[in-house]
C-alpha positions in Angstrom: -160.3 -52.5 -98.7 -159.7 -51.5 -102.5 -157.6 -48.3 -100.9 -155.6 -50.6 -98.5 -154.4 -52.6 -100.7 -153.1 -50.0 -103.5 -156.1 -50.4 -106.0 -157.7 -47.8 -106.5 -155.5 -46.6 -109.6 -156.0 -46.7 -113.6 -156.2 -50.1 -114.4 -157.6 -49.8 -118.3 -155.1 -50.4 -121.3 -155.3 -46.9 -122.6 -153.3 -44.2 -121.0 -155.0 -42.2 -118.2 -155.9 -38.5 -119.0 -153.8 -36.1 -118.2 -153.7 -32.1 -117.8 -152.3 -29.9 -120.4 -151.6 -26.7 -119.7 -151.9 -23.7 -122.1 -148.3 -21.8 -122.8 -147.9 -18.9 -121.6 -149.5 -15.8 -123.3 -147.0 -13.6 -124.9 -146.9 -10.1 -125.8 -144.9 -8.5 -128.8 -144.7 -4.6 -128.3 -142.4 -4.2 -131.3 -140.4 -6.3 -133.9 -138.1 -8.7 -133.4 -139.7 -9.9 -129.9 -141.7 -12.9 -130.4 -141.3 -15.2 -133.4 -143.0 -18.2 -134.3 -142.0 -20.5 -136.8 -142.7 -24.2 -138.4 -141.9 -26.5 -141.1 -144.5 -27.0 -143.6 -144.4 -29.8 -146.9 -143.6 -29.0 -150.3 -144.8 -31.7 -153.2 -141.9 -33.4 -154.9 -142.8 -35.1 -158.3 -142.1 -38.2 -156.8 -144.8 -39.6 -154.9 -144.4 -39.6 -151.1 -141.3 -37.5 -150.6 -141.3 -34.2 -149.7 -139.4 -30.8 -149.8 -139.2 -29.4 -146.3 -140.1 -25.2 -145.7 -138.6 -23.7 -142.3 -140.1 -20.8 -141.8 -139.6 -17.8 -139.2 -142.6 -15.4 -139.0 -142.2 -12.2 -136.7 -145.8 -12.1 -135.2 -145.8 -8.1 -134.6 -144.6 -7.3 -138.1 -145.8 -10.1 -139.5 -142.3 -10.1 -141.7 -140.7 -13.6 -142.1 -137.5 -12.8 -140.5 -136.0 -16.2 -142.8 -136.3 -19.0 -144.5 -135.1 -22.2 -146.1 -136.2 -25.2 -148.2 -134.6 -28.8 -147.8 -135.2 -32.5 -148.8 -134.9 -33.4 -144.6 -136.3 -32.3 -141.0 -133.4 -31.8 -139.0 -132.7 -29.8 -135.8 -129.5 -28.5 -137.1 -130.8 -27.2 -140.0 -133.4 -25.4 -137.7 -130.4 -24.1 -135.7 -128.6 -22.8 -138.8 -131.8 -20.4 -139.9 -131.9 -19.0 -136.1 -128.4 -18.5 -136.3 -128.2 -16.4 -139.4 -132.2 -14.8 -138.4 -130.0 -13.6 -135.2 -127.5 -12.2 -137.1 -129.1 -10.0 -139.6 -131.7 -8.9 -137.7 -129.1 -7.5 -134.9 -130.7 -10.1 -132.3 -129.5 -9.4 -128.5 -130.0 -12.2 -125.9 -132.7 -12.6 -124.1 -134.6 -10.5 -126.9 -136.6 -12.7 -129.0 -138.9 -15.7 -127.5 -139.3 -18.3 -130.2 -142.4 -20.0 -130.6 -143.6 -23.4 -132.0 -144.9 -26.9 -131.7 -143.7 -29.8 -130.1 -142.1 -31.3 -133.5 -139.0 -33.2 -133.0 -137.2 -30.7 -134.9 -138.3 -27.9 -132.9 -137.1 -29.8 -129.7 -134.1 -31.5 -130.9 -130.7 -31.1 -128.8 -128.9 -29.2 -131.6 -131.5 -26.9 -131.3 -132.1 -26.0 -128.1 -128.7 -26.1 -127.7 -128.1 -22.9 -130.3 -131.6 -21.3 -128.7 -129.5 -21.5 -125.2 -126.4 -20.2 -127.0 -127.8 -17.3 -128.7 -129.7 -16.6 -125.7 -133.3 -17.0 -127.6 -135.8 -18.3 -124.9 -137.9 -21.3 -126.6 -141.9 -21.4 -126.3 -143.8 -24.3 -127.3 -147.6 -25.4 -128.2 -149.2 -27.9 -126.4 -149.4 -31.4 -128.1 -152.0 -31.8 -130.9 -153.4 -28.3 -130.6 -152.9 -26.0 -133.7 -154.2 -22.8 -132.7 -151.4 -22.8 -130.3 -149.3 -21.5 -133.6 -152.2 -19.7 -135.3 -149.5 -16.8 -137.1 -147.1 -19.9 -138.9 -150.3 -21.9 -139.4 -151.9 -18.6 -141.3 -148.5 -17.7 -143.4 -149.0 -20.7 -144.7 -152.5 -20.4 -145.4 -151.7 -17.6 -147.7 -148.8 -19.2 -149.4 -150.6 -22.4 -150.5 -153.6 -20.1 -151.7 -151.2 -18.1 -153.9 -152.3 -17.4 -157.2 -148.8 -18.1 -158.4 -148.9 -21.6 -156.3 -147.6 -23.7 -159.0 -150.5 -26.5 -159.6 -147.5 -28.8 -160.7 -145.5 -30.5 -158.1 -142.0 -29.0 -157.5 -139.4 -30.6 -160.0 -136.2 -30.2 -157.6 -135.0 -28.2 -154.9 -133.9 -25.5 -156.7 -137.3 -25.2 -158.0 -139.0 -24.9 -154.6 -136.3 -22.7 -153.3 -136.8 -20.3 -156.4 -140.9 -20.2 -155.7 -140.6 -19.3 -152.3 -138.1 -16.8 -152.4 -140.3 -15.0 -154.7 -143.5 -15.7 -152.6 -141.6 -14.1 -149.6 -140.5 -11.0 -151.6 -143.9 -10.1 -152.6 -145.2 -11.6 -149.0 -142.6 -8.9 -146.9 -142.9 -5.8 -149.2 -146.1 -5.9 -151.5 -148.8 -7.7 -149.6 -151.3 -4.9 -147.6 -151.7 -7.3 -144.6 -155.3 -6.8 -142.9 -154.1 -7.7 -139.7 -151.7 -4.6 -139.0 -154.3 -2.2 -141.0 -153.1 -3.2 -145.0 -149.7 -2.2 -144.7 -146.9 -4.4 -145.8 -145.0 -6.6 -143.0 -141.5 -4.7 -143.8 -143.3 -1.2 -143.7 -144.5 -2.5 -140.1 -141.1 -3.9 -139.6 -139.3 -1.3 -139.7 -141.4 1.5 -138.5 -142.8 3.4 -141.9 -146.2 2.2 -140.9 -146.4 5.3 -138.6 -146.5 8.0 -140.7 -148.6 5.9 -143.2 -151.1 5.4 -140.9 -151.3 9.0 -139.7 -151.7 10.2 -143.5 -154.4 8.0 -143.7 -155.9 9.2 -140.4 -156.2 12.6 -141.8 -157.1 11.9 -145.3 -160.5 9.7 -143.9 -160.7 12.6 -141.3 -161.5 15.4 -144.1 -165.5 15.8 -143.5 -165.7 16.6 -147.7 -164.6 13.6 -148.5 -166.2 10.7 -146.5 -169.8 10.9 -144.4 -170.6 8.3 -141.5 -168.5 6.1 -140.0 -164.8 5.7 -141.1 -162.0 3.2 -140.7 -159.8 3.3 -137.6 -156.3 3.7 -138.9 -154.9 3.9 -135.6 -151.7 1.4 -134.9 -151.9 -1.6 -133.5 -149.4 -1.3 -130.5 -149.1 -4.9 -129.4 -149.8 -8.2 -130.5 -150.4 -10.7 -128.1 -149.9 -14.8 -128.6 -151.9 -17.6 -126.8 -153.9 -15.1 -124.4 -157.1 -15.9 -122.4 -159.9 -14.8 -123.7 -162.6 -13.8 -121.4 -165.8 -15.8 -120.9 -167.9 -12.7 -122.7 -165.7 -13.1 -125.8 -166.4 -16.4 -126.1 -170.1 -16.5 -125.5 -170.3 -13.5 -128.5 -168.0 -15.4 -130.5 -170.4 -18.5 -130.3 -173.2 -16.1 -131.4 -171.8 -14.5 -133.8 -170.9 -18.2 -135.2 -174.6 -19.0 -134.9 -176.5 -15.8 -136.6 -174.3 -16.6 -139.4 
């Protein structure tokens, strides 16, 4: 009776559930394939406003590609970075996939617009879920845990702009990063990680030197973004979680 006469459908005030499906997993076998980016806050010194980081993070080199500070979220100001990104970095279309969240910056016309126009093809997280992004969400991780984080608020613009252009100097060409075996994003980026990596091969190889097991310098040929992970991985990762 119920089915006859169209009732059997969500009736509560709240909104039904609904599926959300996982993006799809990307692979970066070199730089300047898959980049992920986000806008992160910057304390003013006057309560409740905010200066505004866009950052562009190359996941396989772990470089950040560009970067600006300003006192709005805007989708043109988003387009502008990916415009000059593209530019320097010798961008082709259909190159680079650009990943991010669901922020109305990331999705605005203006920007997808200049995405369509520099042929970049746009990836986004699913709503609400942070590990969706976890290369942006760890850049900036490391940049609030700075030494040199100033514990003061930023005093102007100019202020914030001066701090993070020195945090991305020593972030791009001084920081050993432990995700592409401690060798700096830029050495990664542009390809000196090689012979680094080789050297260091042979140096932990010499039997005179080192006894038992030694670290695998090999090069990490891909990385991968958003991939399933099988159900063994998870049931060791759960142990693992619970020895400790």
């Amino acid at each position: 009776m119920l089915n006859e006469n169209n009732q059997l459908k969500h009736r509560d005030k709240s909104k039904p559930a609904r599926k959300i499906t996982k993006p799809k997993a990307l692979t970066a076998p070199g730089p300047n394939q898959i980049y992920t980016w986000d806008i992160n806050y910057l304390p003013s010194q006057v309560k409740g406003l905010f200066f505004y980081l866009y950052l562009v993070l190359d996941i396989y080199s772990r470089k950040i590609v560009g970067w600006q500070v300003h006192n709005v979220e805007l989708s043109a100001l988003a387009a502008d970075l990916m415009v000059d990104i593209c530019r320097r970095e010798k961008v082709e279309r259909n190159q680079v996939t650009l990943h991010s969240d669901n922020g109305s910056p990331m999705k605005g016309a203006t920007m997808l617009a200049t995405l369509q126009e520099l042929g970049v093809v746009p990836s986004f997280s699913r709503q609400s879920v942070s590990n969706d992004n976890p290369f942006s969400e760890s850049v900036f991780r490391t940049l609030k845990y700075r030494p040199e984080c100033p514990e003061k608020k930023f005093s102007d613009l100019t202020a914030a702009r001066g701090w993070v252009n020195k945090f991305v100097g020593w972030y791009n060409n001084k920081h050993y990063h432990s995700g592409i075996k401690f060798v700096t994003p830029m050495q990664r980026h542009t390809g000196e990680d090689v012979e680094i990596l080789v050297n260091r091969q042979a140096i932990m190889r010499n039997p005179e030197r080192w006894s038992g097991e030694i670290r695998n310098w090999e090069q990490i040929k891909e990385v991968y973004l958003n991939t399933e992970k099988s159900k063994s991985e998870v049931k060791e990762k759960r142990l693992h979680k619970f020895k400790l």
